[in-house]
C-alpha positions, 0 to 999 in steps of 0.5 A: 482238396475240393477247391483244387479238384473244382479249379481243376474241372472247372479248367477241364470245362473251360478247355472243353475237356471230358473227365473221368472222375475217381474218388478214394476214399474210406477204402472205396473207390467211386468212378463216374464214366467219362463226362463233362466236367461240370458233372464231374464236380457236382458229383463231387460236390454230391459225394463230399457233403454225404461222406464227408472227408477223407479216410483210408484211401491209398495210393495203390487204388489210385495206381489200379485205376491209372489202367483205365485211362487211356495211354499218354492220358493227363492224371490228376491226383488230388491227396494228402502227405498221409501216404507212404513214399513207396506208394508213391514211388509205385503210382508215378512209376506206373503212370510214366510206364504208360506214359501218362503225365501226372499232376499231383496236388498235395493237400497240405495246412501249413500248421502241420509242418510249423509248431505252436509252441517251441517246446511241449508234448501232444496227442495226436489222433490219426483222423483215419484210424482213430489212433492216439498218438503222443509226440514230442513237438519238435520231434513231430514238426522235424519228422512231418517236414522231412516227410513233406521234402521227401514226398516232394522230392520224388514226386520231382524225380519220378516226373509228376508236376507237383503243386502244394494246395494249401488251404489254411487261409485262403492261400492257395495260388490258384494259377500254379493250380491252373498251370500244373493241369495244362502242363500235365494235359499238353505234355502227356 
């Protein structure tokens, strides 16, 4: 997620754009003012290396702060597949009511949705809540691909310009990263 939301500013930078920074996470939400985008990542940067990663942060606290942004504003939302799909269904709606143009980028290791091993059992602890939970692999794998085809799906039909940022191995496509921000900026 920081190698997108980086490319993402430093596009922002390149176009001369300012940006308002708002992160989520472990249940906060932290907002700079609008700024120059390179401030914005190395505020980033900053909070990344003190905090950490990720953690109870939903979408509903995004949606919150989509009324701070001006009306036909490009958002850019940079999270996991680890939210519900009405909370999803919530922030697009929200943005479209206010005619914002949103780019989401789902943070997603291509080991989540592709097993190890065709057959066996695992426990999985939640890095958010620290809960344990045994699965059956294949069950696992088919449940967190047909999340992942949801998510996509109405992330289409609700208008958000959706991009997968894989992380696992270098393979993000750093031009449909590019793209999806300057469609989101000249569309909105």
């Amino acid at each position: 997620g920081l190698y997108t939301a980086f490319l993402v500013l430093e596009t922002a930078h390149l176009l001369r754009d300012r940006v308002s920074l708002a992160i989520v996470a472990r249940g906060r939400v932290r907002r700079s003012p609008y700024t120059q985008p390179r401030l914005a990542a190395e505020m980033l940067r900053v909070l990344a290396c003190r905090e950490g990663g990720g953690g109870a942060g939903g979408l509903d606290m995004v949606t919150q702060l989509i009324a701070s942004i001006p009306r036909r504003g490009p958002v850019v939302v940079v999270t996991d597949y680890a939210h519900s799909l009405e909370e999803l269904r919530s922030l697009l709606r929200y943005a479209s009511a206010r005619s914002c143009r949103v780019a989401m980028y789902t943070v997603l290791d291509p080991a989540e949705v592709a097993p190890p091993a065709d057959r066996g059992y695992a426990l999985f602890t939640d890095p958010e809540s620290g809960v344990a939970v045994p699965a059956e692999l294949g069950e696992f794998y088919a449940a967190s691909r047909l999340h992942v085809s949801r998510v996509r799906t109405v992330a289409r039909l609700l208008g958000a310009i959706h991009v997968d940022a894989l992380w696992s191995r270098g393979l993000q496509n750093p031009y449909r990263v590019i793209d999806a921000y300057l469609r989101a900026r000249h569309g909105a």
